[in-house]
Structure formats: structure tokens, C-alpha cells
C-alpha positions, 0 to 999 in steps of 0.5 A: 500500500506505499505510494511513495514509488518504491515498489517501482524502484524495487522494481527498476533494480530488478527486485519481484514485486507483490502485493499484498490484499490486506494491511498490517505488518503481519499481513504483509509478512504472510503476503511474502511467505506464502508466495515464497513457499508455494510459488517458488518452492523455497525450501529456508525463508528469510524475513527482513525489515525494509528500513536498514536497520538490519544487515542482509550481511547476517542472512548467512548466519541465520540460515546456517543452522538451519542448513546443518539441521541444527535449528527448525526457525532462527531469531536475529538477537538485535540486542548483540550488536546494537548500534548506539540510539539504534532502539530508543529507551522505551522501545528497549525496556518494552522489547525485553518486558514482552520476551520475559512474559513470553519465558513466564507464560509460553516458556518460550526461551527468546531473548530477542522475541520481537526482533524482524530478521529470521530464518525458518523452514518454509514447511513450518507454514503448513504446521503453524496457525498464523492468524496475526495480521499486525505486529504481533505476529512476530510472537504469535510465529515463535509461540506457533513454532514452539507448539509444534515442536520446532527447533528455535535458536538465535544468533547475533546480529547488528541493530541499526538506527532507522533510516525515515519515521516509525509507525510503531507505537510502543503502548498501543502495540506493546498492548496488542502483543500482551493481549495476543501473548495471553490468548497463545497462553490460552492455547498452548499453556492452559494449566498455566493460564487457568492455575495463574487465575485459580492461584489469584482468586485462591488468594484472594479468598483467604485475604478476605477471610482473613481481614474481612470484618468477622461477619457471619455470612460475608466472612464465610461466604465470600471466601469460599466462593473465590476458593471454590472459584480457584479450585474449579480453573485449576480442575478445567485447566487440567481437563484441558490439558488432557482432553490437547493430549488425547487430541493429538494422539 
């Protein structure tokens, strides 16, 4: 959708263009995917920003390990090699902030979660569920490669400053990416995600039988509602798990 020239440009260098129906960074992303693997067959897909930050110099490290049957989808650490004023502050802390909630809820062991250079087997497509249409998709990829089994490591790689503006907006995507985190929680983790709120209201129902005014009804009642509560999303949390487990038998 640019209508600055730069699909003719890319043209004019001799570069293939094609569009995309959709809007969005993810859409674009599985726009080039998909043609990559069902019109040209490619076996190794590689993805790259398009605004210099990053350096096709690294394309070789991140597809090697893919070429020794070593790693199924490699990561670009950005954090490696990054060039001073490169990722501003807030960009920074919210980049390390989502690869930890995705450690916590995924167990998903990236350091670099959002960064847009990778490699992976185009044969992962037919495996993942890449529904993202926006800038979480780069989480949704990981959590979708880690539920199918696949192989992921990371290598480092350099981080340059953006050449023109970003259209990135740290609280309003960093919040899409959360909330996208917690339903690919939902989906891979169940125990965890149900135990997580089980836990909350469990505790929740011991501090108001502890420090609710000793009243009979609301001092009994209340906390063992939100115990029941707790109790019962652990148990459909569990049931959850078994019933994924019998499913992919």
C-alpha cells in the first residue's frame, strides 16, 4: 500500500514485486511467505525489515543452522550488536518486558522475541496457525513454532538506527502483543493460564477471610466462593490439558 514509488524502484533494480490484499505488518509478512513457499518452492525463508536497520550481511548466519539441521526457525538477537540510539529507551525496556512474559507464560526461551530478521523452514507454514495480521505476529510465529515442536535458536546480529519515521507505537502495540501473548497462553499453556487465575482468586479468598470484618455470612461466604472459584480453573485447566493430549494422539 506505499505510494511513495518504491515498489517501482524495487522494481527498476530488478527486485519481484507483490502485493499484498490486506494491511498490517503481519499481513504483509504472510503476503511474502506464502508466495515464497508455494510459488517458488523455497525450501529456508528469510524475513527482513525494509528500513536498514538490519544487515542482509547476517542472512548467512541465520540460515546456517538451519542448513546443518541444527535449528527448525532462527531469531536475529538485535540486542548483540546494537548500534548506539539504534532502539530508543522505551522501545528497549518494552522489547525485553514482552520476551520475559513470553519465558513466564509460553516458556518460550527468546531473548530477542520481537526482533524482524529470521530464518525458518518454509514447511513450518503448513504446521503453524498464523492468524496475526499486525505486529504481533512476530510472537504469535515463535509461540506457533514452539507448539509444534520446532527447533528455535538465535544468533547475533547488528541493530541499526532507522533510516525515515516509525509507525510503531510502543503502548498501543506493546498492548496488542500482551493481549495476543495471553490468548497463545490460552492455547498452548492452559494449566498455566487457568492455575495463574485459580492461584489469584485462591488468594484472594483467604485475604478476605482473613481481614474481612468477622461477619457471619460475608466472612464465610465470600471466601469460599473465590476458593471454590480457584479450585474449579485449576480442575478445567487440567481437563484441558488432557482432553490437547488425547487430541493429538
Amino acid at each position: 500500500h506505499s505510494i511513495d514509488g518504491t515498489d517501482q524502484i524495487a522494481r527498476d533494480m530488478g527486485a519481484t514485486v507483490i502485493y499484498q490484499r490486506g494491511r498490517g505488518y503481519g499481513d504483509a509478512l504472510k503476503t511474502g511467505f506464502f508466495y515464497a513457499r508455494k510459488r517458488l518452492n523455497a525450501k529456508v525463508i528469510v524475513m527482513m525489515d525494509a528500513d536498514l536497520t538490519y544487515d542482509p550481511k547476517h542472512i548467512p548466519e541465520l540460515v546456517a543452522p538451519i542448513l546443518k539441521d541444527e535449528a527448525d526457525l532462527v531469531v536475529g538477537n538485535r540486542f548483540a550488536g546494537m548500534q548506539k540510539g539504534a532502539m530508543p529507551f522505551v522501545n528497549r525496556v518494552g522489547n525485553k518486558v514482552l520476551s520475559l512474559v513470553a519465558k513466564l507464560a509460553l516458556g518460550l526461551n527468546v531473548y530477542d522475541t520481537q526482533s524482524g530478521m529470521r530464518a525458518f523452514k518454509s514447511e513450518l507454514l503448513d504446521r503453524m496457525n498464523l492468524v496475526a495480521v499486525g505486529m504481533p505476529l512476530a510472537m504469535e510465529m515463535l509461540a506457533e513454532a514452539l507448539s509444534v515442536d520446532a527447533r528455535i535458536c538465535e544468533v547475533p546480529i547488528s541493530y541499526r538506527p532507522r533510516v525515515g519515521k516509525t509507525k510503531l507505537n510502543p503502548i498501543k502495540d506493546g498492548g496488542r502483543i500482551l493481549g495476543i501473548t495471553v490468548r497463545l497462553m490460552f492455547d498452548i499453556r492452559p494449566l498455566l493460564f487457568f492455575g495463574s487465575i485459580g492461584t489469584v482468586l485462591g488468594v484472594v479468598g483467604l485475604l478476605l477471610h482473613y481481614l474481612m470484618p468477622p461477619i457471619e455470612f460475608a466472612h464465610v461466604v465470600f471466601p469460599f466462593l473465590f476458593m471454590i472459584g480457584g479450585m474449579l480453573l485449576f480442575w478445567f485447566g487440567f481437563v484441558t490439558v488432557l482432553t490437547q493430549t488425547d487430541t493429538s494422539r
